[in-house]
C-alpha positions as CSV (number, residue, x, y, z in Angstrom):
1,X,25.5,-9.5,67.8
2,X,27.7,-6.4,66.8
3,X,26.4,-3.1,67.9
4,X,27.9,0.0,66.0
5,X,28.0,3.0,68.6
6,X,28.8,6.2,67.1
7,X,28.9,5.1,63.4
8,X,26.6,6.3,61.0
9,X,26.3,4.7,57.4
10,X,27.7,7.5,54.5
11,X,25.2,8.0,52.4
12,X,25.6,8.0,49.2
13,X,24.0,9.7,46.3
14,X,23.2,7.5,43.3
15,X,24.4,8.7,39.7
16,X,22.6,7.1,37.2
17,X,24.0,7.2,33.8
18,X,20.6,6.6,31.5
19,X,22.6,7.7,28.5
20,X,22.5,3.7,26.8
21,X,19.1,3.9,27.3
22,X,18.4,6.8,25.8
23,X,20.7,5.5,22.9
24,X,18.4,2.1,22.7
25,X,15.5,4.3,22.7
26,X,16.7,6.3,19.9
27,X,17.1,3.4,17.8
28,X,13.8,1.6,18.7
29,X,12.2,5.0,17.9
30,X,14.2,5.1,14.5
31,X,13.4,1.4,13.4
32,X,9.5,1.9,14.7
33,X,9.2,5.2,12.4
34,X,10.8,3.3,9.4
35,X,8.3,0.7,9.7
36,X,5.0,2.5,10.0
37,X,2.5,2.6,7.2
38,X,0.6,5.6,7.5
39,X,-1.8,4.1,4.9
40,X,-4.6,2.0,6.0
41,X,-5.4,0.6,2.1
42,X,-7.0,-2.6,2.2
43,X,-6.7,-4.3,-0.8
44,X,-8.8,-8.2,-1.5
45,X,-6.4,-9.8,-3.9
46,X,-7.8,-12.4,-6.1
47,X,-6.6,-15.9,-5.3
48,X,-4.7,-16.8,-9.0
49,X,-2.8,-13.2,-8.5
50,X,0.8,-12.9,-8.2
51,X,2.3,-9.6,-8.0
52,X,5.3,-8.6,-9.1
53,X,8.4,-7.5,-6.3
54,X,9.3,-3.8,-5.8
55,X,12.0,-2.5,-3.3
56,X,9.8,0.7,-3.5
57,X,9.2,2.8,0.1
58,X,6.4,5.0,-1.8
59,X,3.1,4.2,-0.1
60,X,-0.2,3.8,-2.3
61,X,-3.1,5.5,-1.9
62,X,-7.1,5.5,-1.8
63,X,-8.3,5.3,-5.4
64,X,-10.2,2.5,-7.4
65,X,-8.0,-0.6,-7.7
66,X,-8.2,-2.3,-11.0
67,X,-6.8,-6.0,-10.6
68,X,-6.0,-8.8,-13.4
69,X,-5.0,-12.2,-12.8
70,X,-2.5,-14.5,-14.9
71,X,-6.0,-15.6,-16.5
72,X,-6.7,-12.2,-17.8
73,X,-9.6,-12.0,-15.3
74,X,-10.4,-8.2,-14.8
75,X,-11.5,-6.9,-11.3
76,X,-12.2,-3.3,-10.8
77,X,-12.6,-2.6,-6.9
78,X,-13.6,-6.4,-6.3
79,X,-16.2,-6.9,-9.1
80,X,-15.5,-9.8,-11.4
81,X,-15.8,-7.9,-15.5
82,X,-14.1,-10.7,-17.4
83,X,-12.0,-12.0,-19.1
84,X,-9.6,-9.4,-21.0
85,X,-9.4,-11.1,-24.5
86,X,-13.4,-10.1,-24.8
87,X,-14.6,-7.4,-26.4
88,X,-17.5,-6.8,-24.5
89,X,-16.1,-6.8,-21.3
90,X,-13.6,-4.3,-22.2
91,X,-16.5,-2.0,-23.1
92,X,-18.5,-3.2,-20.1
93,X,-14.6,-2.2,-17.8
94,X,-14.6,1.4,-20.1
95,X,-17.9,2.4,-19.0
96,X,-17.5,1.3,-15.3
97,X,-14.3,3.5,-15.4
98,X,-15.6,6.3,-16.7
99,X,-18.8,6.7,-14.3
100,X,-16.3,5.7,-11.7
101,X,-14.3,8.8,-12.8
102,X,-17.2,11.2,-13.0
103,X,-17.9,10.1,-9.2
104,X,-14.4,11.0,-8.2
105,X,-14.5,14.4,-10.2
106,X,-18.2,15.0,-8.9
107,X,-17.5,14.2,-5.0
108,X,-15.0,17.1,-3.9
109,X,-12.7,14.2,-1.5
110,X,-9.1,14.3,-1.1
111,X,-9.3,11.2,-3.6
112,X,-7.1,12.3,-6.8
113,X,-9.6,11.4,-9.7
114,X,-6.9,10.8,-12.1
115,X,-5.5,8.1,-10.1
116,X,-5.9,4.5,-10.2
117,X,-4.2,1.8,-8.8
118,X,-3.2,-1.1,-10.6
119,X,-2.4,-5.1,-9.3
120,X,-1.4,-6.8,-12.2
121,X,0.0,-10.7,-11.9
122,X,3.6,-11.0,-13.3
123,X,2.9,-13.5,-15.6
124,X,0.6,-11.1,-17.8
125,X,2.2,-9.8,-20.9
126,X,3.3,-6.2,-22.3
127,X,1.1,-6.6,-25.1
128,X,-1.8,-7.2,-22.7
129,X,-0.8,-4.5,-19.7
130,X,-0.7,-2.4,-22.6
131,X,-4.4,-3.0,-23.8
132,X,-5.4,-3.2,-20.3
133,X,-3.5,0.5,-19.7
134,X,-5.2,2.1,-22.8
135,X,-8.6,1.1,-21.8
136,X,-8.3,2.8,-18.3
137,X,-6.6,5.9,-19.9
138,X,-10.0,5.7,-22.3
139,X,-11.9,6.2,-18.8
140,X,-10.5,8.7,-17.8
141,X,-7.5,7.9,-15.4
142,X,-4.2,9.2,-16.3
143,X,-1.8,8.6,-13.1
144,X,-1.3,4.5,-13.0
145,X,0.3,3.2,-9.1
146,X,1.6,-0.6,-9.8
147,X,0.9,-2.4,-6.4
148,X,3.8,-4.6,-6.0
149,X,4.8,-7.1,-3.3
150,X,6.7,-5.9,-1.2
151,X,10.0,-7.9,-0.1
């Protein structure tokens, strides 16, 4: 056994450099912030649906979703009106939009009543987007949001 007599141990005090952490934090912070959705819309897509692909960072927002599928099956905010070649369920899909218009305008919300969001399958045509966009102006709903898939 060695015995130290007179010796002390130096102490030393202990520099920590935390500036690579704070660098990792940074970034982890960054990347976090650029992936947050502040949204929290919920949409049900139908099954036969295939949206089209956006590189678009704009986020959607709460107002009645009108859906069509690549059979021209019309949904408005999950409720099956048809198919989009009839004529009677574009009438049945006007009047639908329009009270669902009067209960935006009527209830004082922060929902925009002019707004609608739209989930249309990339296999429809102009000619029938088109059709589909005139009847929903017809209701009363002049600001259109495409929901696209995102990549």
């Amino acid at each position: 056994m060695k015995r130290t007599f007179g010796r002390r141990s130096i102490k030393h005090d202990l520099d920590v450099d935390i500036t690579s952490l704070l660098d990792i934090l940074t970034i982890l912070l960054v990347f976090l912030l650029n992936s947050y959705n502040a949204t929290n819309l919920e949409l049900n897509v139908q099954k036969d649906l295939k949206p089209a692909l956006s590189k678009s960072m704009v986020l959607t927002s709460f107002a009645p979703v009108v859906q069509i599928t690549a059979n021209k099956e019309i949904f408005l905010n999950d409720i099956s009106f048809g198919n989009l070649d009839s004529q009677d369920v574009l009438k049945k899909l006007l009047l639908s939009l329009q009270e669902e218009s009067k209960k935006l305008t009527n209830n004082l919300s922060k929902v925009d009543p002019k707004k609608i969001n739209l989930l249309v399958d990339q296999a429809l045509s102009y000619s029938d987007l088109k059709r589909l966009l005139g009847v929903i102006k017809s209701g009363g709903f002049s600001d259109f949001k495409l929901i696209v898939k995102g990549t």
